[in-house]
C-alpha positions as CSV (number, residue, x, y, z in Angstrom):
1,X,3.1,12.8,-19.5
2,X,5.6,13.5,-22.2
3,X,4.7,12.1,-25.7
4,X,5.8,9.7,-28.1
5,X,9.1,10.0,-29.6
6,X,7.9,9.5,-33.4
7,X,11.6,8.2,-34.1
8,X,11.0,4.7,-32.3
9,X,7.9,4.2,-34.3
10,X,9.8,2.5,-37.3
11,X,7.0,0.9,-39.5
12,X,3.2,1.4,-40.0
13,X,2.4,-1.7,-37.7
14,X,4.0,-0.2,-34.8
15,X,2.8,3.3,-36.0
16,X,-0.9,1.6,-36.0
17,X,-0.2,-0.5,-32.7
18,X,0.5,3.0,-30.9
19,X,-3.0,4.7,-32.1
20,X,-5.0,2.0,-31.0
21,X,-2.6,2.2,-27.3
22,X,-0.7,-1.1,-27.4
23,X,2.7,-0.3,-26.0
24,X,5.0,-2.7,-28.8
25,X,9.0,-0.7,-29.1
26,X,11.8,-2.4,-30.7
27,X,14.1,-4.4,-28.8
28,X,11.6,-6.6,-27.0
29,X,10.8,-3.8,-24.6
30,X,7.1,-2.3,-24.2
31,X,6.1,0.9,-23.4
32,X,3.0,0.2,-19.7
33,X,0.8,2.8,-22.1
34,X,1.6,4.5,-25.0
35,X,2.8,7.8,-23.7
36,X,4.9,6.2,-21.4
37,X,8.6,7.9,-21.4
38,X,10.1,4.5,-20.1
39,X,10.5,1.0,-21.6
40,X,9.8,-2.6,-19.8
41,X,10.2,-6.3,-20.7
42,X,7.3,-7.9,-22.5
43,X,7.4,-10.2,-19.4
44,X,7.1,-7.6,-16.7
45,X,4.7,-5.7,-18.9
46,X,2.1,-9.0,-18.9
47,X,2.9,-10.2,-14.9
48,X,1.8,-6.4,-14.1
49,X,-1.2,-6.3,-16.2
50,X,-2.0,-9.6,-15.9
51,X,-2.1,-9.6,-12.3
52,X,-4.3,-8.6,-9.1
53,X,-1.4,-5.9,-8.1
54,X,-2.6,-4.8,-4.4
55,X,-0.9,-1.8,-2.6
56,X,-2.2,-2.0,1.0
57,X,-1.1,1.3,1.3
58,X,-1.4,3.4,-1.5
59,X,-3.6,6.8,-1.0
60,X,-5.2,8.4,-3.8
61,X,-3.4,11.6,-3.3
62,X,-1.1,12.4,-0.7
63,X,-1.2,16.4,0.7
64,X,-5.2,16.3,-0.2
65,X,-7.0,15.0,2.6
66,X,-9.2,18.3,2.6
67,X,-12.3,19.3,0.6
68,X,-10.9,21.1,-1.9
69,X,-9.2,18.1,-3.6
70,X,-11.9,15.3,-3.3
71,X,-14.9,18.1,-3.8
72,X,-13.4,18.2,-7.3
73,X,-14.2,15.4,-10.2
74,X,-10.8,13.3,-11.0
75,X,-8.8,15.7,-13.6
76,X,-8.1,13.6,-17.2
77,X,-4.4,13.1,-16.1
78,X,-5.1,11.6,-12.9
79,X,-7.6,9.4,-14.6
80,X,-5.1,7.8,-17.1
81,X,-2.3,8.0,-14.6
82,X,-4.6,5.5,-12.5
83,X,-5.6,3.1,-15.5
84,X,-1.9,3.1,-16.4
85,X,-0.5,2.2,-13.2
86,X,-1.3,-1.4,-13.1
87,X,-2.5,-1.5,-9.6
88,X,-6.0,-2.9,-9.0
89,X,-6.3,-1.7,-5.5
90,X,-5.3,0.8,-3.2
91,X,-6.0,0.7,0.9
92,X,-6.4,4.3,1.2
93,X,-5.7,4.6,4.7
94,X,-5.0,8.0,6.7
95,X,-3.8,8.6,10.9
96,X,-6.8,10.2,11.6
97,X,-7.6,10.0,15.1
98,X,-11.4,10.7,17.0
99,X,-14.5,9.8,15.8
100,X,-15.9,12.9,14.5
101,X,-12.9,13.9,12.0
102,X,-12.8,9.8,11.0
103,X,-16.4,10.1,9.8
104,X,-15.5,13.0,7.8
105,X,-12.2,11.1,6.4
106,X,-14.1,8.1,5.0
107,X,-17.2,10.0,4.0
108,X,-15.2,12.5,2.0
109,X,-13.2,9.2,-0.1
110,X,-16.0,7.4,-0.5
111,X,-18.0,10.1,-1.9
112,X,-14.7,10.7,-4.1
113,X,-14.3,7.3,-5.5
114,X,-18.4,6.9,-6.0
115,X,-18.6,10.3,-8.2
116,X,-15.7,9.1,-10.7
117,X,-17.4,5.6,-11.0
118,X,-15.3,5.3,-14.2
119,X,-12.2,5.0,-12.5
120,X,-12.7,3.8,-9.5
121,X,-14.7,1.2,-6.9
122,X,-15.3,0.9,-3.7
123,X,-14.5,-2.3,-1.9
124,X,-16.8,-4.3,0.3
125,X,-15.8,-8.2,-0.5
126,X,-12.6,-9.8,-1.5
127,X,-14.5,-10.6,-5.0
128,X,-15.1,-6.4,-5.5
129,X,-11.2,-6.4,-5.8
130,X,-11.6,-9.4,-8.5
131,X,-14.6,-7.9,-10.1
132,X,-12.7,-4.1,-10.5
133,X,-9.5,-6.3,-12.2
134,X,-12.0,-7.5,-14.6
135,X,-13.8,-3.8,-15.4
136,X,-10.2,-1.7,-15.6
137,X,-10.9,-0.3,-12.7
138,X,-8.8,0.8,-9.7
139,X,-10.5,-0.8,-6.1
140,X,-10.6,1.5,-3.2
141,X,-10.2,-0.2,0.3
142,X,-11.4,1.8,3.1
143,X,-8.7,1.9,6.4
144,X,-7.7,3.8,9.2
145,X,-4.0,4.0,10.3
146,X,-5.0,4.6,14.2
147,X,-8.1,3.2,16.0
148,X,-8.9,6.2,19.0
149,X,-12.4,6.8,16.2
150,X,-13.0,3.1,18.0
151,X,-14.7,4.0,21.6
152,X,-16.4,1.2,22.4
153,X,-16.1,-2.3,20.5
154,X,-19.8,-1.4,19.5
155,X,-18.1,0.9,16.9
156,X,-16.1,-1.6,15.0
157,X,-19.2,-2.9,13.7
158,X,-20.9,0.5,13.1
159,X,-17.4,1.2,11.1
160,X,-17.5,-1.8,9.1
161,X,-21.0,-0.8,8.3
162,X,-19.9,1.9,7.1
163,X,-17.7,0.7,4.7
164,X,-14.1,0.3,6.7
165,X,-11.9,-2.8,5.8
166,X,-8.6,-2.7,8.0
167,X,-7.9,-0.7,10.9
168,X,-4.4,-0.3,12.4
169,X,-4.3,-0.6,16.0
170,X,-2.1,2.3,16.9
171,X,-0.1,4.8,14.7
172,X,3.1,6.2,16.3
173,X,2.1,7.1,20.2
174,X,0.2,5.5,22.8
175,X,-3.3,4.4,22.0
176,X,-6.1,2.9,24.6
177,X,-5.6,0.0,23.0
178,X,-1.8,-0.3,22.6
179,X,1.6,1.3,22.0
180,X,2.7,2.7,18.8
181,X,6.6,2.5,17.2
182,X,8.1,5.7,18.9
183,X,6.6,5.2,22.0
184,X,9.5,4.9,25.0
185,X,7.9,2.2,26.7
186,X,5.5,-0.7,24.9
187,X,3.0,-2.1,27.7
188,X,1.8,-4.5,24.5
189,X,-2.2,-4.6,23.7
190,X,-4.3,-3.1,26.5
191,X,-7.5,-4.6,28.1
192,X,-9.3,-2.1,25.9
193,X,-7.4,-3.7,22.9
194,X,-8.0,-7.3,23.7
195,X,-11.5,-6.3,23.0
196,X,-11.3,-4.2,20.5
197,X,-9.2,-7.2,18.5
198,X,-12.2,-9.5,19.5
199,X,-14.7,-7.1,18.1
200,X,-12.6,-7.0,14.7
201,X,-12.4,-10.7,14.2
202,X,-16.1,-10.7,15.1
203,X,-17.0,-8.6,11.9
204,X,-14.5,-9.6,9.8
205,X,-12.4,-6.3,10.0
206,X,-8.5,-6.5,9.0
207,X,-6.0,-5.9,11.8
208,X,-2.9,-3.9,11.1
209,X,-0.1,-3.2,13.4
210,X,2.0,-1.2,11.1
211,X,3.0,1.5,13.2
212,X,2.7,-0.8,16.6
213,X,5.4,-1.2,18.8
214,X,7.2,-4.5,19.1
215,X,5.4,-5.7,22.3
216,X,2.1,-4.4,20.7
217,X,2.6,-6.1,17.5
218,X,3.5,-9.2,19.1
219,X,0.4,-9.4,21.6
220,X,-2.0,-8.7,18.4
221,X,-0.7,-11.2,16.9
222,X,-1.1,-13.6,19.4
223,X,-4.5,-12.4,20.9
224,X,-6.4,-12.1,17.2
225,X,-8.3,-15.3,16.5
226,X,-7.7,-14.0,12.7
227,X,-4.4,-13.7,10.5
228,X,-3.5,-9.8,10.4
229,X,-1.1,-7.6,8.0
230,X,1.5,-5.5,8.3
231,X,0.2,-3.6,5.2
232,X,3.2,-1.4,5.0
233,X,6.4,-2.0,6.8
234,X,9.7,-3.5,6.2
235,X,12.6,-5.9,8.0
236,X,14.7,-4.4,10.7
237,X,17.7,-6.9,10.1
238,X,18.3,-5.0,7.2
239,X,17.6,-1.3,8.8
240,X,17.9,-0.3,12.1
241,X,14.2,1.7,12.2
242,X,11.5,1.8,15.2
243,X,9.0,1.2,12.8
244,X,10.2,-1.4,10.7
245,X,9.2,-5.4,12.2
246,X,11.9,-7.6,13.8
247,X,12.3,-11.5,12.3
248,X,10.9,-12.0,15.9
249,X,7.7,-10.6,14.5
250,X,7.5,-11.4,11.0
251,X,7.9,-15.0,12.0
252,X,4.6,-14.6,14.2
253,X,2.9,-12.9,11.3
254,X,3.7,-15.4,8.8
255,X,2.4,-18.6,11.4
256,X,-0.6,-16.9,12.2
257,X,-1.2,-16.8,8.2
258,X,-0.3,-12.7,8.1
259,X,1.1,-10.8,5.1
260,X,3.4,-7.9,5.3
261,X,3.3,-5.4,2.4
262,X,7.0,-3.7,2.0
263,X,6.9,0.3,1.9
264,X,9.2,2.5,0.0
265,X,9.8,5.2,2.1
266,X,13.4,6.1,1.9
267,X,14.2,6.0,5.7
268,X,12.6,2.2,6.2
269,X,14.5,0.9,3.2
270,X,17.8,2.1,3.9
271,X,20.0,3.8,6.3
272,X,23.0,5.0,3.7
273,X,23.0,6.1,0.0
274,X,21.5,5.7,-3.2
275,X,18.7,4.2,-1.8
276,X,16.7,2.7,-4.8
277,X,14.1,0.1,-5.6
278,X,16.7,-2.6,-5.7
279,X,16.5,-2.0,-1.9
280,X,12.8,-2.6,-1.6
281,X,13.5,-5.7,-3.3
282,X,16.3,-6.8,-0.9
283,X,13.7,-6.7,2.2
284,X,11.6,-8.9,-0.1
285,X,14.2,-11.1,-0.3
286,X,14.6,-10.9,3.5
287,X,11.1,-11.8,4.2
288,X,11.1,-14.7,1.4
289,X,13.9,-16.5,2.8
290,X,12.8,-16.1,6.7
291,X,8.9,-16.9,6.4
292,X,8.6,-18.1,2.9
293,X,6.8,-16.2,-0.7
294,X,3.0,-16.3,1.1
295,X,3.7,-14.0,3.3
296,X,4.9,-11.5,1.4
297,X,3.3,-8.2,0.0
298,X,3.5,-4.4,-1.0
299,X,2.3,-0.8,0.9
300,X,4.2,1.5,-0.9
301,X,2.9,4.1,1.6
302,X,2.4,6.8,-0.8
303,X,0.6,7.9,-3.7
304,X,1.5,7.3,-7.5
305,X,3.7,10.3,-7.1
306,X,5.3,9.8,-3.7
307,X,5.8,12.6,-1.2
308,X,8.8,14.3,-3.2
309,X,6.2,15.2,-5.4
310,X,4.4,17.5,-3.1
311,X,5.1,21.1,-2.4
312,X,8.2,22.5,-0.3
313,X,5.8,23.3,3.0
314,X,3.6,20.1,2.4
315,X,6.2,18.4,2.7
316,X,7.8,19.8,5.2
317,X,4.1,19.5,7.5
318,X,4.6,16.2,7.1
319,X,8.2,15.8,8.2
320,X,7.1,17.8,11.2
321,X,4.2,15.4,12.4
322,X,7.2,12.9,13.4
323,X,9.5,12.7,16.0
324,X,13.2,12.7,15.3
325,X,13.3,8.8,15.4
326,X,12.0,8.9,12.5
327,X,15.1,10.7,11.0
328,X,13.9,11.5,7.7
329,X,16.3,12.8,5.4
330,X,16.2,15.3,2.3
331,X,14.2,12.8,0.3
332,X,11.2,10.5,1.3
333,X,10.4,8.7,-1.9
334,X,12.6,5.7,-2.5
335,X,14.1,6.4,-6.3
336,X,12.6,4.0,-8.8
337,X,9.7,3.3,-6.7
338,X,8.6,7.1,-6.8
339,X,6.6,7.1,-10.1
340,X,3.2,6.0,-11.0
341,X,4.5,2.9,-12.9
342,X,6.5,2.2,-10.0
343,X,4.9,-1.5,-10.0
344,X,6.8,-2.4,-13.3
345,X,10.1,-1.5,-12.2
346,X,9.4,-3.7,-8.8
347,X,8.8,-6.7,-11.1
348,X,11.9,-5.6,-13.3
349,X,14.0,-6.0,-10.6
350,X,12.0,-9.4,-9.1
351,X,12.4,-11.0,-12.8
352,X,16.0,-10.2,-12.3
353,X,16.9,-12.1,-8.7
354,X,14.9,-14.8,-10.6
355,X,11.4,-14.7,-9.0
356,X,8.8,-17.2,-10.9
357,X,6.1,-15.6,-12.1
358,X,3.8,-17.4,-9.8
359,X,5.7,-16.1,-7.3
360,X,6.1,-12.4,-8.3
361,X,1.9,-12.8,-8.8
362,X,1.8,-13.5,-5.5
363,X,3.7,-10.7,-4.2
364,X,2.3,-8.2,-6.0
365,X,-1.0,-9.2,-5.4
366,X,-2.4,-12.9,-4.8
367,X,-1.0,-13.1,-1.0
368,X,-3.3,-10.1,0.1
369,X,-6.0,-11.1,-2.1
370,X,-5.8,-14.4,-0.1
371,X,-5.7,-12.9,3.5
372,X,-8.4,-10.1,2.7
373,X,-10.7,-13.2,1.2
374,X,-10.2,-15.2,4.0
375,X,-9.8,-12.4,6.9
376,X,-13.8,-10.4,5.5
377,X,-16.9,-11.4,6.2
């Protein structure tokens, strides 16, 4: 991170303020931690640190899901890059797909978060994420963005045992249990599904249908005894995207008591140029004024660095996973929402369309918090 600029640091108070780490600049304007390069209103600054800020999709390091990264202990800039953030909880979630390479997924994050015990926690209540607020800690929810690891409902439980929190019922393809966003045709939730959805409310397990199709989304919504979550999805009146949710949907979400976090990759927040965080907002706005402020989240879908951060090939694996509905384009990362203090600029830009604090709490943070205590057993 680049270092203070000595010149702003006009008097020994604010000299003394920035040894001891308290972010004070002229102006009214506060630095998230003192080596921050960027500036944010004393009020955003205090909603972001003052609140339970959940990103139910935010991975721990995008490009690493392999030994070499998570065999490692947390490096020093990672560590204060997490502290500094201001998010209390991340659902680390990957598309992994069969049993075998699942159990290697979760045991490999698990055993990440546990060795560097000073950063993070792992999740097992809705309290944990309260508890990990209180100790400066970053909460690690365990999820998987496909269920084929599921083959029998037996599994759901023997998952939860083990430590998983929210499943999503397909990714992108056809599933046993339903039909994912690119898929040609959507049959909607399979018999298989109907009883793997019965086997997650049974447990207490969170249902996502991020990457479902419409018909699939729909029928989970409908057949889950439980509220579910889009963790990480945004509103197609605004883009034209298979995998973003139809009002059709979000208005089943929201009266079944659902919360849908809103992503910033580029291609789901806007179809033309500059595409910045104002646009993430403007699908917040979308979802406020159709469903109402409880229903209403973030899943940035991406790491504290986003995918533009990763190298040329990495990326370019990942652009090659999709099919061409996806239509990426040169850049994933949505800009202003691409950082790791990518939180304060979201409530920057909710301060200015006039959100009340209570409201942009809830956004951030206090809707999941709700549906995650009220969803696990």
């Amino acid at each position: 991170m680049p270092e203070i600029n000595r010149r702003n640091i006009l008097t020994g108070a604010a000299a003394a303020a920035a040894m001891i780490g308290f972010p004070m600049v002229n102006f009214g304007q506060y630095r998230a931690h003192a080596q921050s390069p960027k500036r944010y209103s004393k009020r955003a600054t205090d909603l972001v640190k003052g609140s339970l800020v959940i990103d139910m999709l935010g991975l721990i390091k995008l490009g690493r899901d392999d030994p070499p990264y998570y065999s490692k202990p947390l490096s020093d800039k990672d560590a204060a890059e997490f502290r500094a953030s201001g998010i209390t909880a991340f659902h680390v979630a990957s598309g992994t797909r069969d049993y075998e390479s699942t159990l290697v997924y979760m045991a490999g994050w698990q055993g990440f978060a546990g060795r560097n015990g000073d950063v993070f926690t792992l999740v097992g209540r809705a309290e944990d994420i309260d508890e990990a607020k209180r100790d400066g800690k970053c909460a690690v929810i365990m999820g998987i963005q496909n269920s084929e690891h599921f083959r029998t409902p037996a599994d759901v439980k023997a998952f939860y045992q083990l430590g998983q929190r929210c499943s999503q019922l397909t990714y992108n393809s056809q599933n046993r249990i339903g039909a994912g966003s690119t898929e040609r045709v959507d049959g909607g939730v399979t018999d298989f599904g109907v009883e793997i959805i019965k086997a997650m409310n049974e447990v207490g397990m969170l249902i996502d249908v991020s990457h479902s199709g419409d018909r699939t989304t729909l029928d989970a919504i409908e057949i889950s005894s439980k509220p579910i979550a889009f963790t990480h999805s945004n509103c197609r009146a605004l883009v034209n995207h298979p995998r973003v949710k139809t009002d059709e949907a979000i208005r089943a979400l929201a009266k079944k008591g659902g919360v849908m976090g809103m992503t910033g990759v580029r291609n789901f927040v806007s179809a033309t140029e500059p595409t910045d965080v104002t646009h993430v907002v403007n699908h917040i706005d979308h979802a406020v004024k159709l469903v109402g402020i409880d229903h209403v989240g973030i899943g940035s879908d991406a790491d504290l660095h986003g995918y533009d951060a990763m190298s040329p090939d990495q990326i370019a694996r990942t652009k090659a996973n999709y099919k061409d509905s996806y239509a990426f384009r040169e850049k994933i990362d949505t800009d202003g929402f691409d950082h790791p203090l990518k939180m304060f600029d979201l409530t920057e830009e909710l301060i200015r369309r006039n959100y009340s604090d209570a409201n942009i709490k809830a956004i951030l943070g206090g809707n999941f918090r709700r549906l995650l205590g009220s969803t696990w057993l």
